[in-house]
N, CA, C and O of each residue as an XYZ file, in Angstrom:
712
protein
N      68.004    118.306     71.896
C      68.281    116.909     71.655
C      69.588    116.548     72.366
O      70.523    117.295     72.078
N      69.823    115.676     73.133
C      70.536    114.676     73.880
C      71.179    113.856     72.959
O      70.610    113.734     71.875
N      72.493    113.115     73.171
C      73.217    111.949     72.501
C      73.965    111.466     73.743
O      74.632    112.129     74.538
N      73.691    110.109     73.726
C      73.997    109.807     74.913
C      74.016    108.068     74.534
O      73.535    107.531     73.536
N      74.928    107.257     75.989
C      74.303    106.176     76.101
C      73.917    105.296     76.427
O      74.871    105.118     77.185
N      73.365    104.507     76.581
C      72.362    103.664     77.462
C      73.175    103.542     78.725
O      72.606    103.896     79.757
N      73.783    103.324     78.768
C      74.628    103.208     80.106
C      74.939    104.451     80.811
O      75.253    104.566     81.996
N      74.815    105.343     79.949
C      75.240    106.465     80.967
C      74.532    107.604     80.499
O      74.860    107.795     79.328
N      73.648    108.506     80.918
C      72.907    109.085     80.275
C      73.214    110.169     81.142
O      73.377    110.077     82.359
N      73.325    111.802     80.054
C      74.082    113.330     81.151
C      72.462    113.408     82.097
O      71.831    114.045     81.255
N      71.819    113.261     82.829
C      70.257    113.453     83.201
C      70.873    113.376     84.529
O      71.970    112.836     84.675
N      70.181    113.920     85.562
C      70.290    114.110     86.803
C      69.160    113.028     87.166
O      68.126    112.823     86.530
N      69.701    112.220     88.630
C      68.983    111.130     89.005
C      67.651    111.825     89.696
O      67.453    112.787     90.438
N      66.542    110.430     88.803
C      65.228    111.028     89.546
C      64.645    111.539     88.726
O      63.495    111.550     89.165
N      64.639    112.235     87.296
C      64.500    113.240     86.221
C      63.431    112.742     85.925
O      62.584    113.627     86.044
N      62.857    111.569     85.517
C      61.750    111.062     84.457
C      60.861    110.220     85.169
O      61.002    109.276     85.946
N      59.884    110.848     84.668
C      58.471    109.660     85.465
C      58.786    108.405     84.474
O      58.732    107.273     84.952
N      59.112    108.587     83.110
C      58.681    107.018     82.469
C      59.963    107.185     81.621
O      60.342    108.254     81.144
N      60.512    106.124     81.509
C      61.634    106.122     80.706
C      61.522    104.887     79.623
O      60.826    103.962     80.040
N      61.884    104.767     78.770
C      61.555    104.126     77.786
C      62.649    103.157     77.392
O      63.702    103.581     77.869
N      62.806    102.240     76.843
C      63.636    101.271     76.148
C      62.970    100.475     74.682
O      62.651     99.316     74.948
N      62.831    100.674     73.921
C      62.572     99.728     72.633
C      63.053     99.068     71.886
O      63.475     99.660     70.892
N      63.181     98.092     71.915
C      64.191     97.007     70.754
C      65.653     97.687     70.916
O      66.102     98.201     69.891
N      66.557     97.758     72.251
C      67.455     98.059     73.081
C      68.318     97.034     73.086
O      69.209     96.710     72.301
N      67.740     96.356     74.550
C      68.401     95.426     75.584
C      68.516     94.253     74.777
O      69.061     93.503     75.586
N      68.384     93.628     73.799
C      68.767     92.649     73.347
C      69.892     92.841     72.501
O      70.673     91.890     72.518
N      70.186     93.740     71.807
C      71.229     94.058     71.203
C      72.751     94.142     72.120
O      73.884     93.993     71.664
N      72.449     94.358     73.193
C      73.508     94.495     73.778
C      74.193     93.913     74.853
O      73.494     93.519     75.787
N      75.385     93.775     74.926
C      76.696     92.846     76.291
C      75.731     92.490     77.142
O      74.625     93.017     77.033
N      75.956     91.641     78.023
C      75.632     91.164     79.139
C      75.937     92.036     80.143
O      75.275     91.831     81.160
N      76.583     92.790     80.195
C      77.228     93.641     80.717
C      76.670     95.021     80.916
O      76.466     95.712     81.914
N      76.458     95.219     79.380
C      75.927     97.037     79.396
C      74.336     96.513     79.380
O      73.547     97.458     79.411
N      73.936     95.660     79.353
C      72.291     95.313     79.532
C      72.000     95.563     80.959
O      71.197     96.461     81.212
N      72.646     94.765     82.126
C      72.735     95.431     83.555
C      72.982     96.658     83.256
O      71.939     97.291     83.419
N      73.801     97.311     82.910
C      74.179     98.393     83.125
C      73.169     99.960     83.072
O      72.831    100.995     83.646
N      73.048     98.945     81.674
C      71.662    100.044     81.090
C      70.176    100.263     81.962
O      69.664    101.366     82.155
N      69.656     99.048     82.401
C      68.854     98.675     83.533
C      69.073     99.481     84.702
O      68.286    100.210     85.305
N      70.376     99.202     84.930
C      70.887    100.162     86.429
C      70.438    101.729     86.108
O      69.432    102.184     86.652
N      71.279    102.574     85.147
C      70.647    103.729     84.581
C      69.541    104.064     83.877
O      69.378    105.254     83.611
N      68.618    103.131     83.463
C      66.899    103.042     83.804
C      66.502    103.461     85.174
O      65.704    104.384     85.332
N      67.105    102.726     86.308
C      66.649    102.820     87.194
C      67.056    104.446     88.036
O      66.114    105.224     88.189
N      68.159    104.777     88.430
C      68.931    105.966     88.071
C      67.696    107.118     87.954
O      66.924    107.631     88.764
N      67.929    107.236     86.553
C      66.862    108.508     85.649
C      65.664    108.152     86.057
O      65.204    109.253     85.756
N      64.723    107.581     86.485
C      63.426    107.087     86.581
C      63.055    107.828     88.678
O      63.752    107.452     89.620
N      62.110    108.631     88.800
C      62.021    108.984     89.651
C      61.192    108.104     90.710
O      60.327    107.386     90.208
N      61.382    108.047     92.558
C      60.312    107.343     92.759
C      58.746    107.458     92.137
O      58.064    108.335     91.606
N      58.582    105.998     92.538
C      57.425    105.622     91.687
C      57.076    105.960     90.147
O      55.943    106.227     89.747
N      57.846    105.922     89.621
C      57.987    106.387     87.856
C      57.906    105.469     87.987
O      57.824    104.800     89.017
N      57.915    104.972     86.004
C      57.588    103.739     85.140
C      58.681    103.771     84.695
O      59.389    104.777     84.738
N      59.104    102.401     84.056
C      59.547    101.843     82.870
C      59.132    101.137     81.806
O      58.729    100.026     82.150
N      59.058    101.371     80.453
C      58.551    100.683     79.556
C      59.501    100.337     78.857
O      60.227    101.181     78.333
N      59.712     98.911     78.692
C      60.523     97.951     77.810
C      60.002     97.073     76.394
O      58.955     96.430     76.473
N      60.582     97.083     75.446
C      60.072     95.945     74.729
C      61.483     95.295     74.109
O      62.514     95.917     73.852
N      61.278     94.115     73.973
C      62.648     93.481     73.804
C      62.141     92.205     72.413
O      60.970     92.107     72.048
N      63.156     91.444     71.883
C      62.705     90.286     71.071
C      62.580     89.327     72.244
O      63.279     89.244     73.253
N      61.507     88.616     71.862
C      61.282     87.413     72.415
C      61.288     85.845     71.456
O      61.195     85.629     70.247
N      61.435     84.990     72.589
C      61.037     83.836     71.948
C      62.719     83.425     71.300
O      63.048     84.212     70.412
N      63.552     82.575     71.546
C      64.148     82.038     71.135
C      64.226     81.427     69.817
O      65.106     81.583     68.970
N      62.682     80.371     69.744
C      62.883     79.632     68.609
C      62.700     80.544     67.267
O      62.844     80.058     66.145
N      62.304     82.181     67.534
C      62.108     82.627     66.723
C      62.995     83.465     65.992
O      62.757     84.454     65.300
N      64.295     82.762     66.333
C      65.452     83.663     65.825
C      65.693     83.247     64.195
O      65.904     82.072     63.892
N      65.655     84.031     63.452
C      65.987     84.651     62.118
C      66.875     85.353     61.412
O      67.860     85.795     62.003
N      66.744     85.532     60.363
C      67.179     86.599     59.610
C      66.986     87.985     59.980
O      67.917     88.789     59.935
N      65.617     88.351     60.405
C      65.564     89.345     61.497
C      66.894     89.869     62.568
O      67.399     90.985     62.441
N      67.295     88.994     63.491
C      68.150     88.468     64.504
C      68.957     88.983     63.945
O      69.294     90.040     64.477
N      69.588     88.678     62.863
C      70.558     88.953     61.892
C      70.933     90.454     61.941
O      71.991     90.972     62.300
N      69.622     91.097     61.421
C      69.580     92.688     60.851
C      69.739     93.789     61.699
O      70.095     94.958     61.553
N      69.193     92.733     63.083
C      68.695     93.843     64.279
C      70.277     93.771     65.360
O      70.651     94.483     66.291
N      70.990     92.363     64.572
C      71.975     92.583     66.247
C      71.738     92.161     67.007
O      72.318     92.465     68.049
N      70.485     90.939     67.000
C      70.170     90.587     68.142
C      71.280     89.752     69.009
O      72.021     89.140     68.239
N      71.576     89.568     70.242
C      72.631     89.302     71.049
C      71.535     87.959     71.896
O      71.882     86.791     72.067
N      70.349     88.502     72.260
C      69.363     86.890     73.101
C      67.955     87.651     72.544
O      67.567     88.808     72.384
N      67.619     86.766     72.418
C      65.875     86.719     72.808
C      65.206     86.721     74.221
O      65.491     85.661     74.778
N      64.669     87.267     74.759
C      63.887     86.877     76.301
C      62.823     86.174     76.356
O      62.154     85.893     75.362
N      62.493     85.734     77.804
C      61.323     84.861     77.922
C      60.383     85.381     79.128
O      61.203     85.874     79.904
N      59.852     85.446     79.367
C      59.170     86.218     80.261
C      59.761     86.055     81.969
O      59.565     86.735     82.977
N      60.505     84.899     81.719
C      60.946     84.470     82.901
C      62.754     85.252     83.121
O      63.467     85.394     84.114
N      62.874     85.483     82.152
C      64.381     85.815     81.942
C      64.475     87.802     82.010
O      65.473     88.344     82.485
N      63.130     88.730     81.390
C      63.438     89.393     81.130
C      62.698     90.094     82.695
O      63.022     91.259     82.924
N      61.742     89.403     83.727
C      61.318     89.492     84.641
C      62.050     89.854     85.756
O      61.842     90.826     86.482
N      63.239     88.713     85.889
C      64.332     88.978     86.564
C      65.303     89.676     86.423
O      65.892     90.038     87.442
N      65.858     90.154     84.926
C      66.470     91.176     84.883
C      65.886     92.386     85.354
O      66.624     93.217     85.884
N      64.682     92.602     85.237
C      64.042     94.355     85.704
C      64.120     93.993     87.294
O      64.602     94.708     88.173
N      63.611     92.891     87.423
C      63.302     93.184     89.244
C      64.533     93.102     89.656
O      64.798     94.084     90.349
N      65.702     92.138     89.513
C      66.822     92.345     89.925
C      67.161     93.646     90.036
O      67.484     94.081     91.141
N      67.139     94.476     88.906
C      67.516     95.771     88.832
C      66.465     96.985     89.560
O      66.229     98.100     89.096
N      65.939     96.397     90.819
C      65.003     97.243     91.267
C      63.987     97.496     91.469
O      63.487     97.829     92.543
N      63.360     97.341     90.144
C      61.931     97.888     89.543
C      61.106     96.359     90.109
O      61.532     95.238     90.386
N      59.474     97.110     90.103
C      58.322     95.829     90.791
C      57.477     95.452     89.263
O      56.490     96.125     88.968
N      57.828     94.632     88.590
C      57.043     94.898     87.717
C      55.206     94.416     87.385
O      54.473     93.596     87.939
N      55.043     95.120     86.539
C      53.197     95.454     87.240
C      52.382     94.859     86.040
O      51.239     94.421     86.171
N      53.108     94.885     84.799
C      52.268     93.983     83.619
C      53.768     93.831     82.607
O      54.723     94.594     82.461
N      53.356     92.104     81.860
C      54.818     92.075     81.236
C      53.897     90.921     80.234
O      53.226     89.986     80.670
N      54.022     91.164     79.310
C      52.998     90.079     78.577
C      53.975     90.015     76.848
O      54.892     90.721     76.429
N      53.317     88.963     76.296
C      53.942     89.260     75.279
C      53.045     89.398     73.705
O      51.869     89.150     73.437
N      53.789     89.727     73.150
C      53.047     91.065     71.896
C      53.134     90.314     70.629
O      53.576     89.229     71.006
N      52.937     90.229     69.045
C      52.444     89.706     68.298
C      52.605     88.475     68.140
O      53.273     87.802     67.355
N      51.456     88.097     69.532
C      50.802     86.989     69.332
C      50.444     86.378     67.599
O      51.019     85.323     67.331
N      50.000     86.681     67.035
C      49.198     86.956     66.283
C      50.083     86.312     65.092
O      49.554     85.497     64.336
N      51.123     86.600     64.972
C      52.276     86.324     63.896
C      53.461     85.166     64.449
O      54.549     84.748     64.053
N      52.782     84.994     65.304
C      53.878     83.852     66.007
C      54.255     82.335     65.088
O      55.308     81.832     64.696
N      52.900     81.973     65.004
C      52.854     80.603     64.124
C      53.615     80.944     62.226
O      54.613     80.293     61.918
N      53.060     81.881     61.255
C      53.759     82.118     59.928
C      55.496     82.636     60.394
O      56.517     82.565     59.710
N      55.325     83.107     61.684
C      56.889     84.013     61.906
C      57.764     82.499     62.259
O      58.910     82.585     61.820
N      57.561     81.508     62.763
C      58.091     80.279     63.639
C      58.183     79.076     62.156
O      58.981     78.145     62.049
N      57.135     79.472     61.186
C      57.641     78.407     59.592
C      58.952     79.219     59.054
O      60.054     78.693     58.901
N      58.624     80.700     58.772
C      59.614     81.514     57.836
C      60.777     81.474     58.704
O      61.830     81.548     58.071
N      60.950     81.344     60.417
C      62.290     81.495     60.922
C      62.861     80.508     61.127
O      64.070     80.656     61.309
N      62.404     79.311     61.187
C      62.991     78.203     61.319
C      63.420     77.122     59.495
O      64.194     76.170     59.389
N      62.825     77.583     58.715
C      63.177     77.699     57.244
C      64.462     78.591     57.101
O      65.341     78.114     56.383
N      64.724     79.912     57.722
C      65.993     80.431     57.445
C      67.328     79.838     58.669
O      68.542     79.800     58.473
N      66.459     79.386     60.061
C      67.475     78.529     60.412
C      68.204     77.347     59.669
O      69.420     77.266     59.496
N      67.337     76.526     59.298
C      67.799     75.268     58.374
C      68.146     75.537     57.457
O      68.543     74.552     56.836
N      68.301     77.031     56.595
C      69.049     77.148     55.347
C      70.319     78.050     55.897
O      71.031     78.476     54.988
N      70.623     78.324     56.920
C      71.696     79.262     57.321
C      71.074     80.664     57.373
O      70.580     81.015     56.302
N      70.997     81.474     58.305
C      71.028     82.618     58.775
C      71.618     83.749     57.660
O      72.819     84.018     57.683
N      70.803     84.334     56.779
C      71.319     85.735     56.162
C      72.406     86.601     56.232
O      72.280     87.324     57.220
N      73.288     86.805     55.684
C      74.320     87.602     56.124
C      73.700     89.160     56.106
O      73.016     89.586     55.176
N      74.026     89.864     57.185
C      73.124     91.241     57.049
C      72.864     91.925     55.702
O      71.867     92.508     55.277
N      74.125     91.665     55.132
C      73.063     92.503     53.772
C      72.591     92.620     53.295
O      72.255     93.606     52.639
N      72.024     90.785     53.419
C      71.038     90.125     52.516
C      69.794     90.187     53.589
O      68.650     90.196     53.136
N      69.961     90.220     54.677
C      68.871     90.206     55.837
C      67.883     91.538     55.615
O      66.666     91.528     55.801
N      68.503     92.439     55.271
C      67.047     93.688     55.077
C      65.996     92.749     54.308
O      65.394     92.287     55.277
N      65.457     92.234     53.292
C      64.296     91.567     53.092
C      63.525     91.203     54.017
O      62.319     91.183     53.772
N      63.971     90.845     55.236
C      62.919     90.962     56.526
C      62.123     91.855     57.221
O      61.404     91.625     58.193
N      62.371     93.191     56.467
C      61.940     94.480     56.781
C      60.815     95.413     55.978
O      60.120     96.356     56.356
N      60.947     94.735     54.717
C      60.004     95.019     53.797
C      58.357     94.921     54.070
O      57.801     94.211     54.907
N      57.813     95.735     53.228
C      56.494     95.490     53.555
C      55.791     94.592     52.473
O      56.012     94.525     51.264
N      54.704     93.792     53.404
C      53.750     93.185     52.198
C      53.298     93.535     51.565
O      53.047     94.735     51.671
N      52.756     92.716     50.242
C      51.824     93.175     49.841
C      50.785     93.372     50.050
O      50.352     92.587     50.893
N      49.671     94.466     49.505
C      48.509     94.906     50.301
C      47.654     94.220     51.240
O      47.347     94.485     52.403
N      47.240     92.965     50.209
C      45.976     92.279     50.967
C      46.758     91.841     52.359
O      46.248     92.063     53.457
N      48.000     91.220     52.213
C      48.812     90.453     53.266
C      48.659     91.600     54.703
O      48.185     91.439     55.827
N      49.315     92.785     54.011
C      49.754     93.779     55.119
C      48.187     94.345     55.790
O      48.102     94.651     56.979
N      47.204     94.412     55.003
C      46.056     94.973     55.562
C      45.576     93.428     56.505
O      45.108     93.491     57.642
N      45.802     92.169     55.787
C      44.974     90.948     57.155
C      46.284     90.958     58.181
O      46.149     90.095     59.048
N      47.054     91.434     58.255
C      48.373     91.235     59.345
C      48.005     92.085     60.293
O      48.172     91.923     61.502
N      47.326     93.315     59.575
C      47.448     94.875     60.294
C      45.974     94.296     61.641
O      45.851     94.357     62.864
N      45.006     93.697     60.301
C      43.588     93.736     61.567
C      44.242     92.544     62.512
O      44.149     92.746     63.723
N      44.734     91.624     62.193
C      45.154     90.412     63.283
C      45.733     91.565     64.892
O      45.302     91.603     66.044
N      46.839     92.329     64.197
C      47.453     92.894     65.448
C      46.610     93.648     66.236
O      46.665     93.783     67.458
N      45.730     94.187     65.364
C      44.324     95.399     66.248
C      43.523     94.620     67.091
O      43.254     94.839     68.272
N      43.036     93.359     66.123
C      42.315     92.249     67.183
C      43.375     92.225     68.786
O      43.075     92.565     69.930
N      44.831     91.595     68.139
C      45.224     91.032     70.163
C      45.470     92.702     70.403
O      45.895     92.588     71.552
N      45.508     94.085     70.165
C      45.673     95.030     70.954
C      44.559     95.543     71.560
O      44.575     96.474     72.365
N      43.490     94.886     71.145
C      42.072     94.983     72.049
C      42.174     94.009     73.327
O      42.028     94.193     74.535
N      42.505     92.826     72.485
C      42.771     91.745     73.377
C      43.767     91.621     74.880
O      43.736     91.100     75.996
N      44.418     92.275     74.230
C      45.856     92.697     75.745
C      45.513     93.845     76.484
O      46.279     94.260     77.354
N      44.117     94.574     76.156
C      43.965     95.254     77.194
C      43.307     94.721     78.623
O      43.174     95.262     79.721
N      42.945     93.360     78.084
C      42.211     92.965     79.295
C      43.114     91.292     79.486
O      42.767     90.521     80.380
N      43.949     91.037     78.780
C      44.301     89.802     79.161
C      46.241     90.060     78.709
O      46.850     91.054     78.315
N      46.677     88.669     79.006
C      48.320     88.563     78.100
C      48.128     87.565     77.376
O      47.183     86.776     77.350
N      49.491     87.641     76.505
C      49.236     86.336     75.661
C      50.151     85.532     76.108
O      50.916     85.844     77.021
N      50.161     84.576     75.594
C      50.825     83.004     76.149
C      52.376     83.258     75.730
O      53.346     83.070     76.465
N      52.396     83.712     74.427
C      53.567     83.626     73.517
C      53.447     84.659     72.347
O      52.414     85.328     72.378
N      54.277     84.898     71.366
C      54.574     86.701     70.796
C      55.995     86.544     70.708
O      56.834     86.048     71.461
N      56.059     87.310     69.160
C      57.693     87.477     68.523
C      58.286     88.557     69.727
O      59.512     88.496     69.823
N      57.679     89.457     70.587
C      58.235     90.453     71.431
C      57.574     90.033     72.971
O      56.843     89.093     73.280
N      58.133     91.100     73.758
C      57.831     91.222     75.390
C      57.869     92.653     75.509
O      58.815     93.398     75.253
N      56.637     92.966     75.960
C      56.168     94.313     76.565
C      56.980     94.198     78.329
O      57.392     93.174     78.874
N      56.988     95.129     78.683
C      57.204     95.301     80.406
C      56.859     96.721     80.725
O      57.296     97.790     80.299
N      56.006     96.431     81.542
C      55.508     98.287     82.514
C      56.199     97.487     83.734
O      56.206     96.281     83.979
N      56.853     98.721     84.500
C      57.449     98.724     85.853
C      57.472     99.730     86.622
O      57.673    100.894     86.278
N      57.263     99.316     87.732
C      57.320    101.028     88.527
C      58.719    100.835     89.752
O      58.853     99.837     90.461
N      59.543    101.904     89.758
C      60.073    101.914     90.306
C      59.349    102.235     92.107
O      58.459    103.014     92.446
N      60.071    101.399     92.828
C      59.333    101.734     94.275
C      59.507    103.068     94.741
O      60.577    103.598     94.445
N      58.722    103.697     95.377
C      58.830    104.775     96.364
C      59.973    104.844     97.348
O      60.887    105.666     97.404
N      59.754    103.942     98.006
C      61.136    103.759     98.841
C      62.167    102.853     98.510
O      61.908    101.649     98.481
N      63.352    103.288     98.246
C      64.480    102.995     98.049
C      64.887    101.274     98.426
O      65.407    100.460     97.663
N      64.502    101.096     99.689
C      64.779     99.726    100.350
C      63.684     98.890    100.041
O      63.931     97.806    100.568
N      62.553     98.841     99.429
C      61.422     97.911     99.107
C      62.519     96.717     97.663
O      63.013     97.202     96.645
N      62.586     95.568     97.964
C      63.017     94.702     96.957
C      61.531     93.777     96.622
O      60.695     93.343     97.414
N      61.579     93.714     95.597
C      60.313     92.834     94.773
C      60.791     91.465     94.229
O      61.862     91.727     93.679
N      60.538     90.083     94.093
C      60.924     89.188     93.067
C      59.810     89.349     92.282
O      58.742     89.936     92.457
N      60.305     88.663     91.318
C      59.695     88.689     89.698
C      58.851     86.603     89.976
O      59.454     85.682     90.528
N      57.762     86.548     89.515
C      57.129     85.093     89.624
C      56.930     85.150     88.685
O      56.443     86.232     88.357
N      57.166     83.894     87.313
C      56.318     83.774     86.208
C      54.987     83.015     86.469
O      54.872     82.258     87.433
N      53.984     83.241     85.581
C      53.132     83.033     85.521
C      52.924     82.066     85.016
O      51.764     81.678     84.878
């Protein structure tokens, strides 16, 4: 086991076909977010992957937001250009529970208009439902993960990103939203 961090990781450049990031880059500086990106890119060998998932969606900032540290939300257009800036071509970037967008956008904008949770009170956003709730939440998400194998969604509390780093060093890519 490794301890390390995002910005600077002990790994010799080139090391990893796929390198990973999960609920990361939003937590952090403007600063060490490039940074971290840069050493994504770094550790990630030609033609390796990157897999990202980040919070999305602005209006959907919460009490969540609160718990997690969130620093921004991304938009597909925002988190596009950060990877390609930083190198990478990216190859699918869609965004993820669809599905919970509309009940997540009443409950987060209800804790906007009552003031934002102070973290200690913010864990309640983490809890699980109750049964019936958590079992129709669970099939909703199975439905769009069938669904995103063949399509993206419009909108989603998160943003997926697969990227491949280029083969050759000098290939630059822009990022187009869709």
């Amino acid at each position: 086991m490794v301890r390390a961090r995002v910005t600077a990781a002990p790994f010799a450049t080139g090391t990893f076909d796929v390198v990973t990031s999960f609920d990361v880059l939003y937590a952090l500086t403007e600063e060490d977010q490039h940074a971290a990106l840069a050493e994504m890119f770094r550790l990630t060998r030609p033609g390796g992957c990157i897999v990202i998932n980040v919070a999305a969606m602005q209006i959907l900032r919460g009490d969540h937001s609160v718990l997690s540290r969130e620093v921004r939300r991304y938009s597909r257009r925002s988190l596009g250009a950060l990877v390609t800036e930083s190198g990478f071509f990216v190859e699918r970037l869609t965004y993820t529970n669809c599905a919970l967008v509309m009940p997540l956008l009443l409950v987060r904008t209800l804790q906007r208009w009552r003031g934002l949770a102070p973290e200690a009170e913010a864990d309640r956003e983490i809890t699980v439902p109750i049964a019936p709730v958590n079992a129709a939440l669970s099939g909703a998400l199975y439905l769009e993960s069938v669904w995103l194998r063949l399509f993206s969604s419009p909108a989603g509390s998160s943003l997926l990103c697969l990227a491949r780093k280029p083969h050759k060093p000098d290939v630059v890519q822009t990022f187009r939203s869709a």
